[in-house]
N, C-alpha and C positions, 0 to 999 in steps of 0.2 A: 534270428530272423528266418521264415519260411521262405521254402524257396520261389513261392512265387510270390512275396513279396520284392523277394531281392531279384528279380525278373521286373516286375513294375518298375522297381527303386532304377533300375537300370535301364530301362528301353519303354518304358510307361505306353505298356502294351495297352491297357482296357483305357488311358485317355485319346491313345489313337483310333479307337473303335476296333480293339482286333480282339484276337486270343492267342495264349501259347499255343492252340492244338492248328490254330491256322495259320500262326506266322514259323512254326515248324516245318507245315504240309507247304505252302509258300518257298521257304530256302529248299529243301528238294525237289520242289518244281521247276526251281531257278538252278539248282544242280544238276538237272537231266538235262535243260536245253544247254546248257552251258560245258558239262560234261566233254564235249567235241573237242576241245582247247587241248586238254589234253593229249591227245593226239596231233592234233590240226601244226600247233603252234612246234612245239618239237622236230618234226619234220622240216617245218620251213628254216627255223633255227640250223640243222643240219646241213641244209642247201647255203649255208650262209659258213661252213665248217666249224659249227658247233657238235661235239660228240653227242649223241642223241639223248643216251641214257641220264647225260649231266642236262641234257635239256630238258627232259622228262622233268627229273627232277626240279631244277628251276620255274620250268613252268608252274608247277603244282605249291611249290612253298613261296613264291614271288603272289600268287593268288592267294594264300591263305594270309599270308603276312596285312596284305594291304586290303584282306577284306572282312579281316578282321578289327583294325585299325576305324574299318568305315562303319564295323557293326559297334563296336563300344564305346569311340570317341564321338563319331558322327551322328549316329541313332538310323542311317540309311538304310530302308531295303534294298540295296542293291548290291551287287559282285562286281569287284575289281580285279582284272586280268591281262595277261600282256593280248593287248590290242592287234586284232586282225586287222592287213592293209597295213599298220605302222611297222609288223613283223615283215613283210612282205618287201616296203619300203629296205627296213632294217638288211634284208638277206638278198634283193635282186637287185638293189639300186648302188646303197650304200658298199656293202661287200661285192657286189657283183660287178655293175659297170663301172665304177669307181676304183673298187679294188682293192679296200682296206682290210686287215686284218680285222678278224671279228672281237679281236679285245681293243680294237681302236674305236670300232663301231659304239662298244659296248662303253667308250668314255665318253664318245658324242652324246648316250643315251643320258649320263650323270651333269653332264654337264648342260643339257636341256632341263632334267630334273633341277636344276637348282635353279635356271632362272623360273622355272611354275614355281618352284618356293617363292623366291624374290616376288614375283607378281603377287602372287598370294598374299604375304605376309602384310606388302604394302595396300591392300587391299584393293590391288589394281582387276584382279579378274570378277572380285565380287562388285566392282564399277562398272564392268563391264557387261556382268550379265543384267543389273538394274536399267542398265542404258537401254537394252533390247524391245523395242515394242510391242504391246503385246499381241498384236496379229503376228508379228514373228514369231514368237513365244507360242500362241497356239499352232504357228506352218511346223514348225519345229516337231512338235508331238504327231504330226500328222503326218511330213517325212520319214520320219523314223519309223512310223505305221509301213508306211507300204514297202521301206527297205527291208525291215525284217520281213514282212511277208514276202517280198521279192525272194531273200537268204533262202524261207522256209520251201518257198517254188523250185527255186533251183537246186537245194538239197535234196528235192526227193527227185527230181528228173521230170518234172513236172512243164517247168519252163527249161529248153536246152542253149546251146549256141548253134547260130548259124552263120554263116560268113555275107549270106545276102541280106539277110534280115537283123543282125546282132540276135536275135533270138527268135525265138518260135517257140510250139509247143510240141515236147516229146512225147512219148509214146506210150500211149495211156492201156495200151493191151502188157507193158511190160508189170511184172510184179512191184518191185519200188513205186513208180508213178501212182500205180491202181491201191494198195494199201496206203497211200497218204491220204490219197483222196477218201478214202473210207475211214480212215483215220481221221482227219477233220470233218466228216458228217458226224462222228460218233459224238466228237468232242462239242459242235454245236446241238447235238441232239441231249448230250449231258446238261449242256448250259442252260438248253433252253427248259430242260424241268428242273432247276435250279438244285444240281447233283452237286453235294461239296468234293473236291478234290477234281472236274471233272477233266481239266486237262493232264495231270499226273495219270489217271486211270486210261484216255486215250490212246497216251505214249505208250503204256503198258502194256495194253491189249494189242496193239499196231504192232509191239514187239514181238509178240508171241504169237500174233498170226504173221509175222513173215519167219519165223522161226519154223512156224508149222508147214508151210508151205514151202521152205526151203530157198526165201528169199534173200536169208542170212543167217550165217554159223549158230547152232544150239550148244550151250554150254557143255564140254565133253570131259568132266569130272575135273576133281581139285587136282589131278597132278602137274599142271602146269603154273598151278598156283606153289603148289609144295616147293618147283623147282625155282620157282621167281626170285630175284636176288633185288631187292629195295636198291632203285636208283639211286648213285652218290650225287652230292655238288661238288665232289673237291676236284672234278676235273675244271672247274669254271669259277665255283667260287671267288671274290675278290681277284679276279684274271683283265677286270679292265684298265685300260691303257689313257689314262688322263692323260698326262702330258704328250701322249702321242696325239691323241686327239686336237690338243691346244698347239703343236706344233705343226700337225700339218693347216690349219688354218679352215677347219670348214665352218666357216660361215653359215654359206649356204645349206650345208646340211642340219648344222644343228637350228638355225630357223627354220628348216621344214618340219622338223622334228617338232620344235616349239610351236610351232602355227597350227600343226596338224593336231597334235596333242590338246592343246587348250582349246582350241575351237569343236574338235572331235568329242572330248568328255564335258566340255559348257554342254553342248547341244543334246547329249544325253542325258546329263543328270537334269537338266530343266525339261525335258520331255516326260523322263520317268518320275521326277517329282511333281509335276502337273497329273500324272497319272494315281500316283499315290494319296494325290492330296495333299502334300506338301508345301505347296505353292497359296498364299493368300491371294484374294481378289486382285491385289495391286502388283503382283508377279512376285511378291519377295519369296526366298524358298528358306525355312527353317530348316538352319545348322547345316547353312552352304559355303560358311567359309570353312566351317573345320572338315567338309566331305572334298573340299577343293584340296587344303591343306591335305590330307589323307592320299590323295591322287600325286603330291609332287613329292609325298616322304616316298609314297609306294615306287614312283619311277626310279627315285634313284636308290631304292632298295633294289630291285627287278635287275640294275644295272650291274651292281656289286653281286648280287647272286646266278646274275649270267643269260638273263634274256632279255629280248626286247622290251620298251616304254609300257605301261601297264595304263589300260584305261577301264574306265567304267563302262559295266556293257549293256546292250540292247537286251542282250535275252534274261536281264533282271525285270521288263517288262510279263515275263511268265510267271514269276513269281505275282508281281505287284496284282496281276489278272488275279490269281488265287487269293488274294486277301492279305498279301504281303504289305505292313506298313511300319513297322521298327526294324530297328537294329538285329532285331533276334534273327530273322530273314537270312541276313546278310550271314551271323555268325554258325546259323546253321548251313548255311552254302561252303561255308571256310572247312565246320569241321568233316563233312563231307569228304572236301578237298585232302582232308591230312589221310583219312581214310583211305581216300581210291589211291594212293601210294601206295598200298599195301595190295591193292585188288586190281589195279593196274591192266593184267592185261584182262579182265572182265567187262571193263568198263567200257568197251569198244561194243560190246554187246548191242547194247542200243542203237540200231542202224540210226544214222541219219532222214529216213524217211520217216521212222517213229519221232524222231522231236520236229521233223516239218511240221503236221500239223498245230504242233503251236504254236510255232512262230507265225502261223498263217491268220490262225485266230486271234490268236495277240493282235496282228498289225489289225484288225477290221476293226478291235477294241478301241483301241488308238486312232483312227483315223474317225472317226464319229465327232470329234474335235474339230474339223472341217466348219459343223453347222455355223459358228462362232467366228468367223474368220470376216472381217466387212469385207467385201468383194467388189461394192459398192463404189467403193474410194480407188480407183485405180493405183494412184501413189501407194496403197494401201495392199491391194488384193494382189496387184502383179511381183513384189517381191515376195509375200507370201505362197502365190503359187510356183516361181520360180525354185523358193528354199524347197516344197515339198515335189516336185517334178523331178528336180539334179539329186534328190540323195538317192534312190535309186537308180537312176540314170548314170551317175557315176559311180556308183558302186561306195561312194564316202558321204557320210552325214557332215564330213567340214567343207565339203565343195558346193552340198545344199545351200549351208549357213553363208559360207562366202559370194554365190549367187544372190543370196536373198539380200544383203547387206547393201552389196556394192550397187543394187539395183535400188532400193530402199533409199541412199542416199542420191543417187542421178537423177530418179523421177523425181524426185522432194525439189532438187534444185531447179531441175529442168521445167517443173513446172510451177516457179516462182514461191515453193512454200521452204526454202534453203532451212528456215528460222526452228523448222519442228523437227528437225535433225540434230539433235546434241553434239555434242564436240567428241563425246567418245565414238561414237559413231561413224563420224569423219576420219577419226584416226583408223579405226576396225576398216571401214573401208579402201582408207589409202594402204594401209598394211596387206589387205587381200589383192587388191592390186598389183602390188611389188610381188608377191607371193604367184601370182599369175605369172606375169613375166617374167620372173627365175626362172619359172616352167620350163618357158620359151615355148 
């Protein structure tokens, strides 16, 4: 068998309308935005007294494990990584004002992971995405538009904080700011004469002019490569603490964990599969239970190998832009990933200002989904608009979903039409509620 037969036979690249040469250029587009993790996630990991290097490491095989899983069994373009915000959660909340040991933390994460099995299996979360309607279903694609372009703003220094305002705009004389900006004209200047590859080429050139300009480090020879020592797992490896976990009694934490999680990776993988083309007329999304299934093997793998819950991410939307539609996508982002273990510290290379403009352009690609939304129907259009206002607003696409839901179900009642509200809905609903007041 040829090899690109056994490429078809596997990921039925030319029935998806793609190619090998573009669902390739695709998973490294979706490796460069994504790339950041690496770094990002380890750090916070260490704030949480994880030893770095074992985080390094964890992050990097906890991501290839589970996105590769999502490119062979699933057929998804998309990458699976431990989840910003749930890490976050994981190292300020849980370890931090709580005060747990980060191998207790790390049995809260296993033990979340098995009840996404248990939903899964019983086919309760693929109920639940069916239940969703589809003006949510399109708010949903449309949220996740403008948070990642929110992400891509505030990565390059674009959008700052401010204490009177929550934010403003920073300082567009500063080099980061000003090469984004020029960085996304490039990148819709490529689009618009229908340049293959053209947001891969944007990052690249944005890289190389803040290099040239001295906006960030220029690569200063392999000796630092020479002297690199490949990150171990064995300081974390299998280091989580179940029965600690189960004995001190959280509850409450491993439902946030489980709420956060399932709701956070629903609302992504149905945005980026409506995006892909994934999605038929009537919302269903092909090979959503075995990409869901993939997400609850990947958490409580990520758990045993030592970092936070792993979710499907946003910035598989960069790829999916490039022409990203099988599996091949995904397993090219994984082998990527076994790669930058070895190039490590190179990988830092690519400022964050060079992948803003993709993620900028990405959300504008997405939010064009809008047009479709009935607006019309108030019952209809105000939780719609609510899911896509709060994802960015809260900085979480499950507090979107949870705004949209809880809202979805009250007008429905509130204005006599209770009956077009399904029961799983009711429950999604009363669940986000309780999830609200845990908050407190």
């Amino acid at each position: 068998m040829s090899e690109a037969n056994l490429l078809e036979r596997l990921f039925h690249v030319r029935e998806k309308g793609s190619t090998v040469k573009t669902e390739l250029l695709a998973g490294l587009t979706t490796f460069v935005a994504l790339a950041y993790i690496i770094f990002v996630n380890p750090s916070i990991m260490a704030d949480a007294g994880i030893p770095k290097d074992a985080a390094i490491a964890a992050t990097i095989w906890s991501t290839v494990l589970a996105t590769v899983l999502m490119g062979l069994w699933a057929n998804f373009p998309v990458a699976v990584a431990p989840g910003m915000g749930l890490n976050a959660f994981f190292a300020y909340y849980v370890c931090g004002v709580v005060g747990l040991h980060w191998t207790v933390a790390l049995g809260a994460v296993f033990i979340s992971g098995v009840v996404f099995l248990l939903l899964t299996v019983t086919r309760a979360r693929q109920l639940i995405i069916d239940a969703v309607p589809m003006n949510l279903k399109r708010a949903i694609v449309v949220g996740i538009g403008l948070f990642i372009a929110f992400i891509g703003l505030k990565t390059a220094g674009i959008v700052v904080k401010n204490d009177a305002t929550l934010v403003t705009l920073g300082s567009l004389a500063s080099a980061g700011p000003l090469l984004a900006c020029a960085g996304t004209l490039l990148i819709g200047m490529l689009m618009a004469r229908k340049v293959q590859g053209s947001i891969l080429i944007g990052v690249f050139v944005t890289t190389v002019l803040g290099m040239l300009t001295g906006a960030c480090p220029a690569p200063d020879g392999l000796d630092s490569f020479f002297s690199f020592s490949v990150p171990s797992l064995g300081p974390v490896l299998f280091k989580l603490d179940i029965m600690g976990a189960l004995k001190y009694g959280l509850v409450s934490i491993i439902f946030s964990f489980t709420i956060v999680e399932l709701f956070d990776n629903m609302g992504t993988l149905i945005g980026l599969s409506r995006k892909a083309g994934l999605m038929d007329k009537d919302g269903h999304i092909e090979n959503l239970d075995r990409a869901l299934v993939t997400d609850s093997v990947g958490t409580l793998a990520s758990s045993m190998l030592g970092t936070s819950t792993v979710t499907t991410y946003v910035e598989g939307a960069a790829g999916i832009a490039q022409g990203g539609r099988t599996g091949l996508t995904a397993l090219t982002v994984a082998g990527l990933f076994v790669l930058s273990i070895f190039f490590a510290p190179f990988v830092g290379l690519v400022p964050g200002f060079a992948t803003a403009p993709a993620l900028i352009i990405v959300g504008s690609l997405m939010v064009m989904d809008v047009v479709d939304i009935d607006f019309t129907d108030p019952t209809e259009g105000i939780p719609a608009f609510l899911t896509i206002v709060m994802m960015p607003l809260t900085y979480s696409i499950a507090s979107g979903f949870a705004f949209g839901f809880v809202a979805y179900a009250g007008l429905k009642l509130l204005a006599g039409r209770a009956r077009e509200v399904s029961p799983i809905m009711w429950i999604i609903s009363a669940v986000f509620l309780i999830n609200f007041a845990m908050r407190g």
